[in-house]
Every structure is written in C-alpha cells, then in structure tokens.
C-alpha positions in Angstrom: 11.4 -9.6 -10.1 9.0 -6.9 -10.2 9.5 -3.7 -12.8 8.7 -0.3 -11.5 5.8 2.8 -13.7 6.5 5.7 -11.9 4.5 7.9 -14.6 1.1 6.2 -14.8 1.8 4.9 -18.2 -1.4 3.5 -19.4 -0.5 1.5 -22.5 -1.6 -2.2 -21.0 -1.1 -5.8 -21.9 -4.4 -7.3 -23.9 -6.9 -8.5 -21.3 -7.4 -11.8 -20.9 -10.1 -14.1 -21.8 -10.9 -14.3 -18.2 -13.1 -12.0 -16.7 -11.3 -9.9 -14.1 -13.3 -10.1 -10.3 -12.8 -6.5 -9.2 -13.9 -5.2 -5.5 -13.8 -2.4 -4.1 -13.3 -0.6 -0.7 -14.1 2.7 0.3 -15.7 4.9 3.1 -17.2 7.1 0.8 -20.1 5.5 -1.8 -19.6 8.2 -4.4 -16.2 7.0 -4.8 -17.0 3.8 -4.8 -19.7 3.9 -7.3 -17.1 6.0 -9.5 -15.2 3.2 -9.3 -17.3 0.5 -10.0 -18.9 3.0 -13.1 -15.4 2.9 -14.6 -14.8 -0.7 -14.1 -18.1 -2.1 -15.5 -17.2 0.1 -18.4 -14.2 -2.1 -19.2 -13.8 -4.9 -21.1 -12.8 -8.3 -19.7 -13.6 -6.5 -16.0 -16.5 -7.3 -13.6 -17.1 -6.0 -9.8 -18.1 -8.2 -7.7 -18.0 -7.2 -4.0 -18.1 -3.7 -2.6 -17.8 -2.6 0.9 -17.5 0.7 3.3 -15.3 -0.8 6.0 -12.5 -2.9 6.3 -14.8 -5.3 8.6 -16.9 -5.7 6.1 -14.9 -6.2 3.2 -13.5 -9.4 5.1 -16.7 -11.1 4.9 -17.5 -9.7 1.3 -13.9 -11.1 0.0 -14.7 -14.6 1.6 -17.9 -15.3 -0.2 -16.9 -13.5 -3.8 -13.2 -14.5 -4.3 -12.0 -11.3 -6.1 -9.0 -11.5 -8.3 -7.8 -8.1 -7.5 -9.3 -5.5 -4.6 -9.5 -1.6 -5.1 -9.2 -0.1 -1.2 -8.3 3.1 0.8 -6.1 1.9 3.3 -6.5 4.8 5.6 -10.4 5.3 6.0 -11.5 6.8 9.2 -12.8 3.6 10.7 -9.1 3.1 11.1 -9.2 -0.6 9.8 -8.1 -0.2 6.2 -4.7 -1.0 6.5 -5.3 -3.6 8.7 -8.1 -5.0 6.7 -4.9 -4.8 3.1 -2.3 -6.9 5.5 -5.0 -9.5 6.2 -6.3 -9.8 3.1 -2.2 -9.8 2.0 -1.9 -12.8 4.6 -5.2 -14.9 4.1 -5.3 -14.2 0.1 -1.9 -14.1 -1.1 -3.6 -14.8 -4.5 -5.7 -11.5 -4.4 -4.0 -8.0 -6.0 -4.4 -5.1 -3.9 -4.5 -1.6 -4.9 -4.4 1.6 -2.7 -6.6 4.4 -4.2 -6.0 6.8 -1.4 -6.6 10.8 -0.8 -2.7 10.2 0.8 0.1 9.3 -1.6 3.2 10.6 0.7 5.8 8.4 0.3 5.5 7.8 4.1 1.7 6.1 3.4 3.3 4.7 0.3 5.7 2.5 1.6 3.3 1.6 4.7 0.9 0.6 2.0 3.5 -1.4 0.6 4.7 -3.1 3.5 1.0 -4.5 3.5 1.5 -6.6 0.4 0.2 -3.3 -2.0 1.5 -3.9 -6.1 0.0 -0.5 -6.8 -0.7 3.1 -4.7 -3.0 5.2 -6.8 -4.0 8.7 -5.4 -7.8 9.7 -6.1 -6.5 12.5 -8.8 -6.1 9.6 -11.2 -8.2 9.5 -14.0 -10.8 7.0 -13.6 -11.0 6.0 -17.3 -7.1 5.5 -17.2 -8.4 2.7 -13.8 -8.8 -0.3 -15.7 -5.4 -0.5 -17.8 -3.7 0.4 -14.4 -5.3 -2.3 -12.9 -4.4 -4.5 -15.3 -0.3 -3.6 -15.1 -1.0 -4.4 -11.1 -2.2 -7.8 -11.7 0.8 -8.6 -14.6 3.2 -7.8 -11.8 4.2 -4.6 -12.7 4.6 -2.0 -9.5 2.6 1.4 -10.1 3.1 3.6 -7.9 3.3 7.8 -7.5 6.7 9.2 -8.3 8.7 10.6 -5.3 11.1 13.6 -5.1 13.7 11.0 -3.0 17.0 11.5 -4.6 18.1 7.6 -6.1 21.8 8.2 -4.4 20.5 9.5 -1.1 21.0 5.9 0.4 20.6 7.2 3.7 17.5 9.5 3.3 15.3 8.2 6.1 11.5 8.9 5.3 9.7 10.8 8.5 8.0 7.7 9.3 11.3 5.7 8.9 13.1 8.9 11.6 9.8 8.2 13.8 10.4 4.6 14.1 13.7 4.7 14.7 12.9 7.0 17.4 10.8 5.1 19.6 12.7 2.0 18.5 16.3 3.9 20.2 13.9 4.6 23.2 14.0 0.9 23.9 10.1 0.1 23.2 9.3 -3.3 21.5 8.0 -3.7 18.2 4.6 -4.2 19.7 4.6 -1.0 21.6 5.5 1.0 18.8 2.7 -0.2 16.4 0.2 0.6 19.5 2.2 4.2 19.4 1.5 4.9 15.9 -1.5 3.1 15.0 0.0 0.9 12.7 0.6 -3.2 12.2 3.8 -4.9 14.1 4.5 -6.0 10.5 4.4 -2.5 9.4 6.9 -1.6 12.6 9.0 -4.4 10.9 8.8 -3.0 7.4 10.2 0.5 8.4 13.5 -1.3 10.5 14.5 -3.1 8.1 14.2 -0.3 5.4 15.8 2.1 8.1 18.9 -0.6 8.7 19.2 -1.6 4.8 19.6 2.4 4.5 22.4 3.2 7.4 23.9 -0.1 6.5 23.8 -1.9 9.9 22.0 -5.2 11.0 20.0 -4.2 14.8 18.2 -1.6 16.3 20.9 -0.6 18.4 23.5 -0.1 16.1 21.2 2.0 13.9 20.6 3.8 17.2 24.0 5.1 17.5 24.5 5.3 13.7 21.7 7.8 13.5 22.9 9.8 16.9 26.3 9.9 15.5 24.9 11.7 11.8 22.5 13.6 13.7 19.2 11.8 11.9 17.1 12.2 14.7 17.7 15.7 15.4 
C-alpha cells in the first residue's frame, strides 16, 4: 500500500548505491535541459535518454532501460499520455512522473489512471526534483493537493460528469475515448471512480443515480 505527500515534502530516503537511470520527455528543450541540469546535479542520479515526442521516447526507453521517466503527458503532439500508458503496460518496472503545465485534478487522475506514482506541475522547484523523484521510486504517491472535500464521496470530478455523460448516452467505451481524446483504459479509469463514488456497480444504474441527484445538470 502506497502512502500519499500532498505538500511536496522534500526530506528523502538516502540514495542508493545504484545509480538512478533518469529520462526525460518534453516538447519543449529548455525544459528538458532544466531538467536534465538538475538531475546531473544530484548524486546517485544519471540521465540517460531524452526525447520531444512520445514516438520517440518509445524507441529511446527500449535501447536505454531507464529506472524512472520524467514526461509531460499532454504535449501538443497529442501522444504523451498515450506514450505514459504504454510505457505503464510494456515497462511495468519503469517509474513515471508527470511534470506538466496542467495539474487539475481532472489531468491528475487521468495521469494516474496511466500508471503515474507522481504529478509534478512545472512551478516546482527544480533543485527540490531529485528528492521528489526519489519518494516516486520508494513508492510513495506525490502528487498536487486538491480542494476536494475528503467526505464529499460523491463529488464527481468534470471529467468524471463528462464521462458519465456520454456513457448515459449509450456510446461504448471505445466511442467515448475517440470523443475525448483519451485511452479506453482511461474511459475505464473514470467509471469505475464515478461508480465507486455513487455506490452502484454498471453504467446504467449510475445513469439514473446521477439523473435522480441532478449530477449531470
């Protein structure tokens, strides 16, 4: 079981003997080579693969075997989220990390639903990088704090409402993904969260659920 740091605490385990493999995966090369700058600057950390696209991080991860990847899920290529639940799939072994401009808890749980330990947004201190990195790889779940209320069980996120939408329209899991740009697994993700929260077990009675309370408006 995985603990929660909502507040970015940057106290850290001791490194390990083992040099850390670090890549990293950005659109933009500035932030990349900020990245990388703050990572070579750490002790028991090395980076070895960077990339601009999802595509290309693919074949970069095959040949250099990372331990953990740095990456913007939602780059305007479109494939970095894709590119996290593949990595997720073929690489279970491999610790992803969103850095991203977005840090909503929408994009937060997507990010999550990926196989994500850790959602950093691009305001964080680069010289705090390294220690977060290593609570990510020790198992421990960083991630922005949110203004959810912890009673609200029932407080559907706007991507959550928006599934749930579609899905009481009667399109397939498929269709919706294609409708919101996202993964099938992502489309799963939401459901499940949206039927843990409204306390049912289908689609169709979380449909009348949520038209009964008046969630979808």
């Amino acid at each position: 079981m995985t603990s929660t740091q909502h507040s970015f605490d940057v106290a850290a385990p001791e490194p390990a003997e083992r040099t850390t493999r670090v890549g990293i995966v950005d659109e933009y090369p500035a932030q990349v080579e900020g990245v990388a700058r703050a990572i070579a600057e750490a002790r028991g950390m090395q980076v070895v693969m960077t990339a601009t696209s999802g595509k290309a991080a693919l074949s970069a991860i095959h040949e250099a075997r990372p331990d953990v990847v740095i990456i913007e899920p939602w780059m305007r290529s479109g494939d970095g989220i894709t590119c996290a639940a593949q990595i997720s799939r073929d690489y279970p072994e491999i610790t992803l990390v969103a850095l991203s401009r977005l840090w909503d808890e929408d994009h937060v749980v997507e990010s999550q639903s990926t196989g994500m330990v850790a959602h950093l947004p691009k305001t964080v201190d680069l010289n705090d990088l390294p220690a977060l990195l290593r609570q990510a790889i020790s198992g421990i779940e960083v991630r922005p704090p949110t203004n959810r209320s912890a009673g609200s069980q029932a407080s559907l996120t706007n991507r959550e409402r928006e599934v749930l939408r579609l899905a009481s329209q009667g399109m397939s899991n498929t269709d919706i993904a294609h409708e919101l740009f996202v993964t099938e697994q992502t489309v799963k993700f939401h459901l499940s969260n949206v039927y843990r929260k409204l306390g049912v077990h289908n689609r169709t009675q979380a449909s009348h659920r949520a038209a009964r309370a008046g969630i979808l408006g």
